[in-house]
N, C-alpha and C positions, 0 to 999 in steps of 0.2 A: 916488766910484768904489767903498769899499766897499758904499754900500748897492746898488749895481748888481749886483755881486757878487752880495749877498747875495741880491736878488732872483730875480736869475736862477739861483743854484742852489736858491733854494724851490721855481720854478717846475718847473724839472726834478726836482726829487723829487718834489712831484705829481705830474708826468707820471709817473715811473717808478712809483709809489703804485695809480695807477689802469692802468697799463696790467699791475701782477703781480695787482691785482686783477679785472678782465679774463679772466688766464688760471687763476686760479684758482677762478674763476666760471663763465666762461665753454666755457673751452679744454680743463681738464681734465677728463677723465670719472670719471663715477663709479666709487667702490671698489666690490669684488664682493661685498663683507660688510658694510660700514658704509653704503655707498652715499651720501648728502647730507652726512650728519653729522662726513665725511671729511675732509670740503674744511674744517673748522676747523684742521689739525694744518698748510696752509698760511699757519696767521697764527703759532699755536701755538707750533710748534717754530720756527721764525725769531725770535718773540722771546725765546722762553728761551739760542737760541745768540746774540744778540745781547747781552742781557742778563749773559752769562759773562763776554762781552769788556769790555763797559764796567766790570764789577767786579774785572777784572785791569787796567783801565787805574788802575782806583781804588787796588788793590793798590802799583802799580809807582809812583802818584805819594803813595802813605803811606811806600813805603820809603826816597823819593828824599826826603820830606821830613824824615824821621828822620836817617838819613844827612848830609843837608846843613845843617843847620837850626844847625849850632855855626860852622862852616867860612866857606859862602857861605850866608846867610840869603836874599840876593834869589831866587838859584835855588829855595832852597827854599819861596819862595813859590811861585812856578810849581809846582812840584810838588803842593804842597799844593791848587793851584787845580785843577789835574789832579784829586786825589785825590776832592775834594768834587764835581767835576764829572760823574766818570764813578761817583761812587757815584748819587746822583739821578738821571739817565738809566738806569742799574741799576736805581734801583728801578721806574722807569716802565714798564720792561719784564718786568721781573719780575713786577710788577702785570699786565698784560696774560695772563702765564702764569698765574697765580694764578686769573683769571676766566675765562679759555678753558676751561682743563684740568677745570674743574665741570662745563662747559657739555656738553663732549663726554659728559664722568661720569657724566652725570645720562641720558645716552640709552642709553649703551652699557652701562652698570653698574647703572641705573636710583635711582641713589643720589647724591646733589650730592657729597659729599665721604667720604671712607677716611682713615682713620690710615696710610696705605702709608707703606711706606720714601721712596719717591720725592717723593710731597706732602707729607709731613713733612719730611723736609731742606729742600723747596724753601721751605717758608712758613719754617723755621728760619732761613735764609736771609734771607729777605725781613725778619724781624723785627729780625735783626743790624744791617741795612743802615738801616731806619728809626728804630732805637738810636742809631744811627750820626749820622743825618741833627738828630735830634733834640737829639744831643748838640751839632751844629756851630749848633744854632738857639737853644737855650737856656742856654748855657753861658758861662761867660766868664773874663775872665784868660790870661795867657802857654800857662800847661799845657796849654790848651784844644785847639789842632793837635794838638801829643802824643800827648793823650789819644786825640784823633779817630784817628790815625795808627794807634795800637796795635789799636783798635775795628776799622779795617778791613782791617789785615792779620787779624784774629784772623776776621772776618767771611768773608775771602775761599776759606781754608782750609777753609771747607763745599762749595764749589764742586768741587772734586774729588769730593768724596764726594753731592752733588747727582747728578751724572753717572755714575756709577759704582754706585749705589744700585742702578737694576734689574738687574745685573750680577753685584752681591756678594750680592744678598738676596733671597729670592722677592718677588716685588711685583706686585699686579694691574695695575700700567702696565705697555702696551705698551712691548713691547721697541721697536730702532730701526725703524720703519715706511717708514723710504726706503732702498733696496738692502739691502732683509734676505733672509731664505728664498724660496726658489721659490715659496711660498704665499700668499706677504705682497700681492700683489696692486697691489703699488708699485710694477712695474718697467716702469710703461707709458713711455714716453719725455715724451709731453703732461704726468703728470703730475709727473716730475722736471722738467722744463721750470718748471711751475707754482712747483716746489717754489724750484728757484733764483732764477724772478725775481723772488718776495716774500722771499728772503733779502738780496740787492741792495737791493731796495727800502727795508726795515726797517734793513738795514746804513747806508744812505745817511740815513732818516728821522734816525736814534739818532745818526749825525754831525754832521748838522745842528744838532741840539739840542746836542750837546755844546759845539761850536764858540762857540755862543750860549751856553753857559752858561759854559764856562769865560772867554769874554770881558766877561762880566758880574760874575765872582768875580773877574779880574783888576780891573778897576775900581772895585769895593769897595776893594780890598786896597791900591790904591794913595791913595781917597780918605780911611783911614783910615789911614796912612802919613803923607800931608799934614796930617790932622787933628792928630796926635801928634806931629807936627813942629812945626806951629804953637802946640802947647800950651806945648811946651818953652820955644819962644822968648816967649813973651807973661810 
């Protein structure tokens, strides 16, 4: 039964995959200034706001595991599961942002990459979170959560100042390009259309994988539970 499940919500995330792909290919028309090179900031910007979410999901299961980790330990495994879950799907899409945002760079700026405010927090970012990952990989002993814990609360705390970046600072990133200025040339309907259903889509992608991953770090957590039990008793 779960793997039917499982199946069948792959399937429909395909589907919904290829049909925001569809409209952001197909459907939506071209910007009046960027014109081709446009239609990236529909993969773009959906992963970077995807990407914020899953690193406050990571956020919220570092804090719950801090918090609970003396009290009820079990819960705080789930949390912890949480935390390492939604950091990694984090980084995948943040990854994604990382390689888009050259790609556009390199046409519009004609330069792959800038010290900007905006790419700098955001690779800062992404370096925390890989710190992060790398800490839960190579690391060992009781402290090790903890440690993780503190990493990505302290990691998440860029994410504000990610977003807020071309705001507070001059920066040669576009400002918000969906319902901005009368100028901005994004206020066709097709391509907010476009715009929301590769957010949906990416929203939906990044669940999937989480769901899969946090059930897979559940399963560790408990085979090494059983393993340490067993040890006790032999």
């Amino acid at each position: 039964m779960k793997r039917l499940a499982l199946a069948f919500a792959a399937l429909l995330v395909a589907a919904l995959m290829v049909w925001a792909w569809y409209q952001a290919i197909y459907v939506a028309p071209d910007e009046q200034t960027m014109h081709e090179v446009q239609r990236i900031f529909y993969y773009h910007v959906p992963s970077a706001m995807v990407a914020f979410l899953f690193f406050a999901i990571s956020l919220a299961g570092s804090i719950g595991y801090l918090a609970l980790r003396r009290d009820r330990p079990e819960r705080a495994l789930v949390a912890d599961a949480w935390a390492v879950s939604g950091a990694e799907v984090g980084v995948v899409f943040c990854t994604v942002v990382l390689i888009t945002g050259p790609i556009w760079g390199r046409r519009a700026w004609g330069i792959w990459w800038t010290w900007d405010a905006r790419l700098t927090t955001t690779l800062v970012l992404w370096l925390i979170y890989v710190s992060y990952l790398l800490l839960r990989r190579f690391a060992a002993g009781p402290q090790m959560p903890t440690l993780a814990a503190v990493l990505g609360i302290f990691g998440a705390l860029d994410v504000p100042i990610v977003y807020l970046s071309n705001r507070l600072w001059r920066t040669q990133h576009p400002a918000p390009v969906f319902g901005g200025g009368p100028d901005s040339g994004i206020k066709d309907p097709r391509m907010l259309a476009a715009f929301g259903w590769n957010v949906l889509a990416w929203l939906a992608w990044g669940l999937l994988i989480l769901a899969l991953r946090f059930f897979v770090e559940r399963r560790k957590q408990k085979i090494a539970a059983a393993e340490a039990q067993a040890a006790l008793e032999a």
